[in-house]
N, C-alpha and C positions, 0 to 999 in steps of 0.2 A: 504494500500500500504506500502510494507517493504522500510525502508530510501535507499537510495542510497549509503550508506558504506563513507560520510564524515568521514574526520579523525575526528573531533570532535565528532561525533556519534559511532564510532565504539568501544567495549567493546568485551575482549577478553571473547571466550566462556565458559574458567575457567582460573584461575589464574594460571600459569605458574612455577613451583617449580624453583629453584634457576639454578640447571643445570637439562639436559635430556639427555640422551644416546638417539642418533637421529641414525638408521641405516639407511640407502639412498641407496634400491636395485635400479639397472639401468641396462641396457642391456636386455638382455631376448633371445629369441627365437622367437620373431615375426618379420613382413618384415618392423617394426620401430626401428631395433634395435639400430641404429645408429643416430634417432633423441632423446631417451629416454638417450644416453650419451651426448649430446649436452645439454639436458633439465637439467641431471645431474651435468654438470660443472658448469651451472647457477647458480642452486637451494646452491651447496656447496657452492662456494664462494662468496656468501650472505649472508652464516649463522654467527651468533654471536657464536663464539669461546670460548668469555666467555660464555656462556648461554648454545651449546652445545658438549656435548664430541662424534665428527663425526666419523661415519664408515660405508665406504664406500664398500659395497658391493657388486662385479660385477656380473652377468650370463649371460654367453657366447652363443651364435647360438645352442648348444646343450644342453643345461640347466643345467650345473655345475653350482656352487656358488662357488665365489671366493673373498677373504680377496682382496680387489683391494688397493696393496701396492704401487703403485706409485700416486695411487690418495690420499691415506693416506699423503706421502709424502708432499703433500700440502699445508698441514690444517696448518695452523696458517703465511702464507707466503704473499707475496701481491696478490691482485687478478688479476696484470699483469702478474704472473705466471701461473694462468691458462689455459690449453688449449683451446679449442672451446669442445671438446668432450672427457670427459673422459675416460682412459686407463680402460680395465676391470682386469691386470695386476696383478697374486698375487696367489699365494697357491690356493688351492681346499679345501673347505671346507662344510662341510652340512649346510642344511638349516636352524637346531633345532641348531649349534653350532653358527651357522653368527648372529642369532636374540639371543639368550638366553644367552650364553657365556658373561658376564658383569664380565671380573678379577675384573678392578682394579677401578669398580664404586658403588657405590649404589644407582646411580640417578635413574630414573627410565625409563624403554627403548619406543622408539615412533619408530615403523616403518614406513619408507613415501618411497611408491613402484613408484618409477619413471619410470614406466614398459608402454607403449604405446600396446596397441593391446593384441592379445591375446596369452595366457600364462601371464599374468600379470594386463591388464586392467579389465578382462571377468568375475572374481570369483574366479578362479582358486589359485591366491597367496590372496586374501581376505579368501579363507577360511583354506587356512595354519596356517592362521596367529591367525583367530579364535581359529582351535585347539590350538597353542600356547598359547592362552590367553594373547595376547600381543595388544595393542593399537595400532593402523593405521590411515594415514591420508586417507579418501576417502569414498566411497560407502563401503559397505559390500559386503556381498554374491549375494543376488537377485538383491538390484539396480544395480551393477556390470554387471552383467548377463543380465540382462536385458537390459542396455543400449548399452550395447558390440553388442549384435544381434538388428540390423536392424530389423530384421524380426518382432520379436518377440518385439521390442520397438513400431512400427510401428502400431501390431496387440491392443496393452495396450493403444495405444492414439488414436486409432478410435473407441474401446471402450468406449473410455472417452470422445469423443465428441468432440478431439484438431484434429483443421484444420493443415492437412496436401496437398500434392499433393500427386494426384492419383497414385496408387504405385501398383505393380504384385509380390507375389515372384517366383523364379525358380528353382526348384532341380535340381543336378545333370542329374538324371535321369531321366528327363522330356524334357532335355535340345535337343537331335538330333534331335529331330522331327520340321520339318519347320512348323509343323500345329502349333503346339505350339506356336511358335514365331511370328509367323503371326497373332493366334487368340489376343498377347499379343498389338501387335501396331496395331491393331483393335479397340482393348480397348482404348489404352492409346494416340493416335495420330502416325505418323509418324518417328516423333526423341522423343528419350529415354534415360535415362542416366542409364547404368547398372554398379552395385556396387554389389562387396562381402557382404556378411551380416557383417560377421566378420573383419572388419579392419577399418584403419584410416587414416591419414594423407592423404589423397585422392589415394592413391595408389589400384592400379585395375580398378579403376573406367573409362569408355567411354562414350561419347557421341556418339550417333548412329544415324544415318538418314537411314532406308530400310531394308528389308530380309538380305538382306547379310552382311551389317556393322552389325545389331544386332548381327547376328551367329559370326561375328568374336570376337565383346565386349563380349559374352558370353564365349569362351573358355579367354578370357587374364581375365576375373572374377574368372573363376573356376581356375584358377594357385593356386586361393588365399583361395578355401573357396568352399563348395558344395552347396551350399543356396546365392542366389542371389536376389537381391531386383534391380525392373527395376519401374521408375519413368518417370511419362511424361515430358517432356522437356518445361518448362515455363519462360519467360519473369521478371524476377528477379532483385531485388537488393537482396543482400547479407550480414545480419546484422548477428551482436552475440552480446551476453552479457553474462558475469561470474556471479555467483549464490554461493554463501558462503553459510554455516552455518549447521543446524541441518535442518533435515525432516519439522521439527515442526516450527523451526526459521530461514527458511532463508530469504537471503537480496540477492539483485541484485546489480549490477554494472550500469554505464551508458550502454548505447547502442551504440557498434561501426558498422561500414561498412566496406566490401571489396569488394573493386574495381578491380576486376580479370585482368592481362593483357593478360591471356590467354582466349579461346573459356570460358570455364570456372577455375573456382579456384583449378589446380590439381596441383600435387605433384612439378611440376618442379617450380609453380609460388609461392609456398608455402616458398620452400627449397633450390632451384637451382639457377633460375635464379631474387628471389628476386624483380621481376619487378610488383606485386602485391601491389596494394596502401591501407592503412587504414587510415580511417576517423574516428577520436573518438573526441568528439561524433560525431556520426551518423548526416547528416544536417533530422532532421524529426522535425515536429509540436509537441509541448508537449504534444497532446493527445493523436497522434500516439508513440511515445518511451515511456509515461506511458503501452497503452495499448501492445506494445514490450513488457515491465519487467514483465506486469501481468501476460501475457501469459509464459513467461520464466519460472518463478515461479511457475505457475500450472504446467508445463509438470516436472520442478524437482523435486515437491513434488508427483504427478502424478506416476512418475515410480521410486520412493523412491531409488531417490543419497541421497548422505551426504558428509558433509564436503563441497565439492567443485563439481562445473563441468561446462563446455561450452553447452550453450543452442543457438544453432544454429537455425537463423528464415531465412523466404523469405518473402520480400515483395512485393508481383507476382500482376501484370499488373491486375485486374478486379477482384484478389480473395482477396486481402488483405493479412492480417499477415498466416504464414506458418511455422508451425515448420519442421525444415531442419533435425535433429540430435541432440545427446546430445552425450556430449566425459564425461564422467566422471574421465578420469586422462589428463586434455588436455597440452600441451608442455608449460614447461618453455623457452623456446631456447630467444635470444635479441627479436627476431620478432613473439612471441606467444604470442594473444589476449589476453589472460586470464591474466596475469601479468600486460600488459597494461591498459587493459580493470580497474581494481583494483588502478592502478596510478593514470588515471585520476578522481576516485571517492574517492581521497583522503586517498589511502590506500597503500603505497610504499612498494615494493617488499620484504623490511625484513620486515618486518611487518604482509606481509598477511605472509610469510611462519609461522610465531609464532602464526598466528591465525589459520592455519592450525595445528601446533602440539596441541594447547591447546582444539581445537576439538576433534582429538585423544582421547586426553586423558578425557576429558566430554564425549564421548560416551563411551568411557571403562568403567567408571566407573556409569554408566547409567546401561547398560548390564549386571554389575553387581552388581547388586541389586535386578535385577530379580530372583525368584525359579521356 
């Protein structure tokens, strides 16, 4: 069993050079765009100043990159100064200039994609970044990918023997036919929860009771994504835990709970209306939240994250532990588990971010050493 991340246990994953050129993409082109600059103002104005030389890099709803000069502005000010969500505000620039461009440093550069959802969570800026041959905090290419699609997460852990809930997916084009839909909560029970493959912060997502609420949660899914993941509707607590480290060496956080005030935990009770409760720890038996991290742990090494990710469980009425989901770049924002979750295991917020760059940079230089 990996330690629970005490501050006296924890040991950064390589020593940390004196300064780093930290570039901090945020924004994007996905329907999180606006929590990934939230998560953004966090993650800045946390960081050590002395320790990093920041640059803030925005990408707008259409996927420009841009020098974000008023969030520049910031750096070295109080952190009363900070917004809630940072300005993407500032010149146009390309991608090979925002990351590679180092005038007036020779530290050495760490990208950390603070990009939610896809175009940024999926692979897609993991493997820019690759060709760059620059260091990043987070999955790669395939865990990336692979955690990003539902689908395709879903298909690698029933593979692998991790209890999940019974789950359907749906193509677009599988989607008008009532036979279909009907054959599905045939399958699965009555109510359903249908979800894009592709997204996160609950957004898309419905609860459905019958033929006809299905066919209407199927078209507000497909706004979002042509591949739909429909799950049978179970009797749930709501647990997570954070997951640090390498492939080979990670470590788990405690195990928190959410307490939904909504039907379930969607986007408004997330982000909106705030009325969602967390319990950290979790109230569970210590053989039950051991057997939580074991499992958290297998499904992160399982569908190969790195660095960091949220391992989302159920603890469902007669089936036991249930893995929910994994976010591989999950929110910074005041009220995002992951940070939390890391607090209470004796690991405070500037701290895990430096254990996240010195990851970075131990898997860079890992990669390469390969021929």
């Amino acid at each position: 069993m990996s330690d629970t991340g005490r501050s006296s246990d924890i040991r950064h994953a390589a020593a940390l050079p004196e300064r780093v050129r930290l570039v901090v993409l945020f924004g994007g082109q996905s329907a999180e765009h606006d929590i990934s600059c939230i998560s953004a103002s966090n993650i800045v104005r946390a960081l050590d100043v002395d320790r990093y030389e920041i640059e803030p890099i925005g990408i707008d709803r259409d996927g420009r990159w841009h020098r974000a000069e008023s969030a520049a502005a910031l750096l070295g000010g109080p952190a009363s100064g900070f917004p809630d969500a940072l300005s993407i505000d500032g010149p146009v620039t390309t991608c090979e200039q925002a990351v590679l461009d180092a005038e007036s440093t020779d530290a050495p550069t760490v990208v950390f994609p603070v990009l939610h959802g896809p175009h940024g969570e999926d692979g897609t800026v993991q493997g820019l970044l690759e060709l760059l041959d620059v260091p990043f905090v987070g999955s790669g290419v395939l865990g990336s990918a692979v955690c990003m699609d539902k689908v395709m997460a879903k298909t690698v852990l029933d593979a692998a023997g991790i209890p999940q809930a019974r789950w359907r997916s749906l193509h677009r084009d599988e989607s008008g036919t009532s036979d279909a839909l009907a054959d599905i909560l045939g399958e699965l029970g009555e109510t359903v929860f249908v979800k894009p493959a592709n997204m996160g912060s609950s957004i898309g997502i419905t609860r459905a009771t019958g033929l006809d609420e299905l066919a209407a949660a199927v078209d507000v899914a497909l706004r979002f994504d042509d591949l739909l993941v429909i799950e049978e509707a179970l009797s749930v607590r709501e647990l997570e835990t954070a997951v640090l480290g390498s492939t080979s060496r990670p470590r788990v956080s405690v195990v928190g709970e959410i307490v939904p005030a909504a039907e379930f935990y969607d986007f408004d009770d997330k982000y909106t209306d705030g009325a969602a409760r967390t319990v950290i720890p979790a109230d569970l038996s210590d053989e039950l939240s051991r057997d939580a991290r074991d499992l958290a742990l297998r499904t992160f090494t399982t569908l190969r994250a790195e660095g960091l990710a949220r391992v989302d469980l159920f603890l469902a009425e007669g089936r036991g532990l249930l893995v929910n989901e994994v976010n591989t770049l999950p929110g910074f924002t005041p009220i995002s588990m992951y940070p939390m979750l890391w607090a209470a295991s004796g690991l405070p917020y500037g701290e895990l971010l430096d254990e996240l760059v010195a990851l970075a940079l131990e898997r860079h230089a890992t990669r390469a050493r390969l021929r």
